[in-house]
N, C-alpha and C positions, 0 to 999 in steps of 0.2 A: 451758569456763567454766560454773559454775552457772546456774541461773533469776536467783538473786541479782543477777546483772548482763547483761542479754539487749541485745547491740549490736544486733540486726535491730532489737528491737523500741525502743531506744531514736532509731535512726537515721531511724524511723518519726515518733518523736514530734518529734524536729527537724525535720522536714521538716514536720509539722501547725502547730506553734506557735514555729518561731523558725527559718524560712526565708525573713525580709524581705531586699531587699538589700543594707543595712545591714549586718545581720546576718551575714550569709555573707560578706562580705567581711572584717568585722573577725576572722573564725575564720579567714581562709587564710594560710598559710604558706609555706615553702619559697624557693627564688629566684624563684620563675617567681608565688609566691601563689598558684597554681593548687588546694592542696592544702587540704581542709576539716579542721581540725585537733579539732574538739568543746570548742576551747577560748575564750573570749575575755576580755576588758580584758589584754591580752599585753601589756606592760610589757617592751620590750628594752633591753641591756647592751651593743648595740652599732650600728654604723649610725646614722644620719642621725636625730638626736632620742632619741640615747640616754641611758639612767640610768645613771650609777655607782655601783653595788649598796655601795660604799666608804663613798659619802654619805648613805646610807639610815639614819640611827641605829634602835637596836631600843629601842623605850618598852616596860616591862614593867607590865602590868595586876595588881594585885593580887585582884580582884576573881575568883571565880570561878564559872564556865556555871554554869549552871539551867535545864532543860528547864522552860518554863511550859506547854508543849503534851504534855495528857494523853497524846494518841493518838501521839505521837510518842515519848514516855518510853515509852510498853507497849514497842512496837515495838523501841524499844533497847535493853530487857531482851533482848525473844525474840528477837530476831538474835545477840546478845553471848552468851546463855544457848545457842543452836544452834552457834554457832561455837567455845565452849569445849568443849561437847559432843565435837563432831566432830576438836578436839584442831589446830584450826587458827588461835585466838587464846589469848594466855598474857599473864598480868599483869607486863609487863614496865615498863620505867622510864616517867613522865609522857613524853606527847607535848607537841606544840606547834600552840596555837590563835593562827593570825591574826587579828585581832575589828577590825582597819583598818588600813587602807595608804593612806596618803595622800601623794601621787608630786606637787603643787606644789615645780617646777623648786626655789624661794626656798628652800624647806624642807620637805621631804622624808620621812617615819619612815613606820615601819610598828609597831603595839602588838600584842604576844602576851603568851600567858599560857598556863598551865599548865595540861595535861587529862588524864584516864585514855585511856588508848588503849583501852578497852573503849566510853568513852561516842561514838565513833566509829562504832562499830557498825552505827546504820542508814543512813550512808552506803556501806556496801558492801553492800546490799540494795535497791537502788532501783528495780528491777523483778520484785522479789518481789511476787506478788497476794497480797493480806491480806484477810480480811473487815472489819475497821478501815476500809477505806479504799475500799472498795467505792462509795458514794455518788458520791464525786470520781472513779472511773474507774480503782478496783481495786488500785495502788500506792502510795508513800510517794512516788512522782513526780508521776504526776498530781495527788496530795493537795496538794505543798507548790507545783505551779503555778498553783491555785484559790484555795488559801488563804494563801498568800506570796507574790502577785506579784513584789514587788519583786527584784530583783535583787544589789541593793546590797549589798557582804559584811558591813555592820553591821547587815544586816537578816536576814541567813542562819538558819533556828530550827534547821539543826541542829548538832549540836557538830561538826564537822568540821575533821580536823586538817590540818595542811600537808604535803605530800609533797613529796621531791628526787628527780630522774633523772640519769645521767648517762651518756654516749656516752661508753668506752674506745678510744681512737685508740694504734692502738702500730705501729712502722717494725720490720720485719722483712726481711733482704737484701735493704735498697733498694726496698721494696714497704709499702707502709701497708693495715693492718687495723682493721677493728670489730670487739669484741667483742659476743656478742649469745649469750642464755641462753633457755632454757623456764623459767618459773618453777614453781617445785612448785607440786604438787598441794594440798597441804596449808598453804596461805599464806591470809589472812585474805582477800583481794583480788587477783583479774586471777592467779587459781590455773592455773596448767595453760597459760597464757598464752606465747605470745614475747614476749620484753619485751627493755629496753634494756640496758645494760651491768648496769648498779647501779639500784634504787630503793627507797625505802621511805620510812616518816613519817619526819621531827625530831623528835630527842628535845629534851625539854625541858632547858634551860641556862641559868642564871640570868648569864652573865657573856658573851652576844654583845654584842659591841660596835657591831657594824653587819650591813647583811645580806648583805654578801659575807662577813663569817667565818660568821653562818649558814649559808650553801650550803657555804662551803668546808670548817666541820669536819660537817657534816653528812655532806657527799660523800666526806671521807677515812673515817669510821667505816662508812660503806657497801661502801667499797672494801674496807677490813679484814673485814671481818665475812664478805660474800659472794664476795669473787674471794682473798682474803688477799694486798692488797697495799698495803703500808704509804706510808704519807703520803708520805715522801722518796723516795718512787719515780714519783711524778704529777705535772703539773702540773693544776691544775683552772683555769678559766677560764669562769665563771660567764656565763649567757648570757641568760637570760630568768624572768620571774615570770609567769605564768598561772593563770586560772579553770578549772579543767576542771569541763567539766557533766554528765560521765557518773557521777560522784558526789557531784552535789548541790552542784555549783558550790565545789568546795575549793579554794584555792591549793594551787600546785602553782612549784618552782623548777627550775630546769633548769640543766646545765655539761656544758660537754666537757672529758673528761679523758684527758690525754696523756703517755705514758712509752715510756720508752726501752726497756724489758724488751720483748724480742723471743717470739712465741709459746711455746718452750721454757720458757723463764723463767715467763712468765704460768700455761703450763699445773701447769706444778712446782707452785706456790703453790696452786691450782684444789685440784690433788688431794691436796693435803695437809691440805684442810681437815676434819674431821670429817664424818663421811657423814651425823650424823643432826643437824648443825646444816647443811647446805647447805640455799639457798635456790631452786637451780636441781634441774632433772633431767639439765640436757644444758648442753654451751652450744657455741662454736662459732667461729672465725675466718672474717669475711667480705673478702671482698679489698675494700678502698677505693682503688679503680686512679680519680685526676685528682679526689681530692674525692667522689668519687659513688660508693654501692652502686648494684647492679642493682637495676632495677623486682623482679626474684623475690626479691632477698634482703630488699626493702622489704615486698613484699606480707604476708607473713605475721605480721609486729611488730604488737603492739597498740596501741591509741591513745597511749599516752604515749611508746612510744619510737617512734611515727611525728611525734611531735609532736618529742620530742627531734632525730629525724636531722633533720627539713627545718629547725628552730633552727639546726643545727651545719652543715646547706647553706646557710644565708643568710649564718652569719657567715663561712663558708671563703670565700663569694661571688665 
C-alpha cells in the first residue's frame, strides 16, 4: 500500500488519541470481541438489539457538498489530480454520500445524496504528509483531528462516500469456503491489499427504497462486476453498518454472501472476466472448516475484510 494510507502509522495515531476504554471497546468485534476493528458506532442486523436494515427508509437530500475548507479542497484536487494521473481513478457513475443515519428504534432513516467519486479523493490520502498541513502535525489526519473535533457524521468536512464489503461463503463436496482476492495494484484505495470477497463505493440510485436494498443491489453489482456472478446465484444477507476511521470516519456496510456454485463454477466465471477490467491480481479458496478461517488465512486481510469476517463470526455465532 502507498504512503497514502500507512496502517503502522495510523495504528500509532489510535493508540495517541482514541485509546480510552470506551473507545476500544466499542471497536471490538468478532465472537470473543477481542478483535480491534478501526471501526466504531457499528450498527448490527443481527443479535440481541438488532436493526432491520428493511426498516431503514433512504431520505434523499437534494442539496449538494461544498467543501467550505480551503485547505481541504487544494488537497482534493492534488490527490484526485495524482490518482488520475497514475490511471488509478476514472470518472465513473455519481457515488453515494451518507450526510445522517439516525438509528431511533421509533423511526429510523438514513439521508444520502449524490457525489462525484473524484470528490472522495482526499479520503484515500490520509496519511499523505503535505506542507498544507504541516502546522497540525503534517497530514489531512492530524488536520482534521485539531480542527474538526467532532466526530459526529453530520459534521464530517470531508466528502466521503459509503462503501460495501462482502464475505463469498460457497459449499463445495460437503466443505465450505471463503472467497478472498489481492486487490490490484491500480485501484484508487487499499491497492495491492488482501481484501474481502467484493468491495467498493455505492453508486448512486435515486430509487432505494430502504437500506437493505442499498446493500443488497450494491452487493449484487459488486458480485458482477468483480467475481462475474449474477444476482440469482447468491443469497446476500446483510449484516452490519459502520464508521471506519482509517479513512476519515466513512460509512462503510457489510453482508455475507452465499451460493451454491461450488469452486469450479466460481472459478469459470473469475476467469472469464476481462483481464483489464479485473479488480483483483489473485484470488483464492480458503477452507472455512466449523464457521472459522485459520488465524493464517486471517492474518494477512486488510481491515475491512477483517472487519467483515469477525461480523460474519458473530452472526454464524
Amino acid at each position: 500500500m502507498s504512503t497514502y494510507l500507512d496502517m503502522q502509522r495510523f495504528a500509532e495515531f489510535v493508540t495517541r488519541h482514541f485509546n480510552a476504554d470506551s473507545q476500544r471497546r466499542e471497536r471490538m468485534v468478532g465472537a470473543s470481541r477481542q478483535h480491534d476493528s478501526w471501526y466504531f458506532d457499528i450498527k448490527r442486523f443481527f443479535g440481541a438489539g438488532a436493526i432491520d436494515p428493511s426498516a431503514v427508509p433512504i431520505r434523499y437530500e437534494q442539496s449538494a457538498f461544498v467543501q467550505r475548507d480551503s485547505l481541504i479542497a487544494a488537497f482534493t484536487q492534488k490527490i484526485e489530480t495524482a490518482l488520475r494521473a497514475q490511471g488509478r481513478l476514472y470518472e465513473g457513475p455519481p457515488a453515494v454520500q451518507i450526510t445522517r443515519a439516525d438509528w431511533i428504534p421509533e423511526e429510523p432513516s438514513v439521508a444520502v445524496r449524490s457525489i462525484r467519486y473524484g470528490d472522495q479523493a482526499a479520503s484515500f490520502a490520509m496519511d499523505l504528509d503535505d506542507p498544507a498541513f504541516r502546522q497540525w502535525g503534517g497530514t489531512l489526519r492530524d488536520y482534521i483531528r485539531i480542527k474538526y473535533p467532532s466526530t459526529k457524521l453530520e459534521d464530517l468536512p470531508l466528502c466521503a462516500g459509503v462503501g460495501v464489503c462482502g464475505m463469498v461463503v460457497l459449499e463445495d463436496a460437503g466443505r465450505r469456503h471463503v472467497v478472498r482476492v489481492r486487490r490490484s495494484a491500480t485501484l484508487a484505495s487499499l491497492e495491492n491489499t488482501v481484501g474481502p470477497s467484493v468491495a467498493g463505493s455505492v453508486e448512486f440510485a435515486d430509487n432505494f427504497s430502504h437500506l437493505a436494498e442499498l446493500i443488497e443491489r450494491s452487493i449484487e453489482r459488486e458480485l458482477e462486476e468483480e467475481l462475474g456472478l449474477a444476482a440469482g446465484k447468491c443469497h446476500i444477507t446483510p449484516l452490519a453498518y459502520a464508521r471506519e476511521m482509517v479513512r476519515g470516519n466513512r460509512p462503510q456496510l457489510f453482508a455475507v454472501v452465499e451460493t451454491k456454485l461450488d469452486r469450479t463454477q466460481i472459478s469459470d466465471r473469475i476467469n472469464a472476466l476481462p483481464a483489464g477490467k479485473r479488480e483483483f491480481s489473485e484470488y483464492t479458496f480458503l477452507p472455512f472448516t466449523n464457521g472459522c478461517l485459520s488465524a493464517a488465512d486471517i492474518e494477512p486481510f486488510n481491515f475491512e475484510a477483517k472487519m467483515c469476517y469477525y461480523l460474519m463470526e458473530e452472526w454464524l455465532g
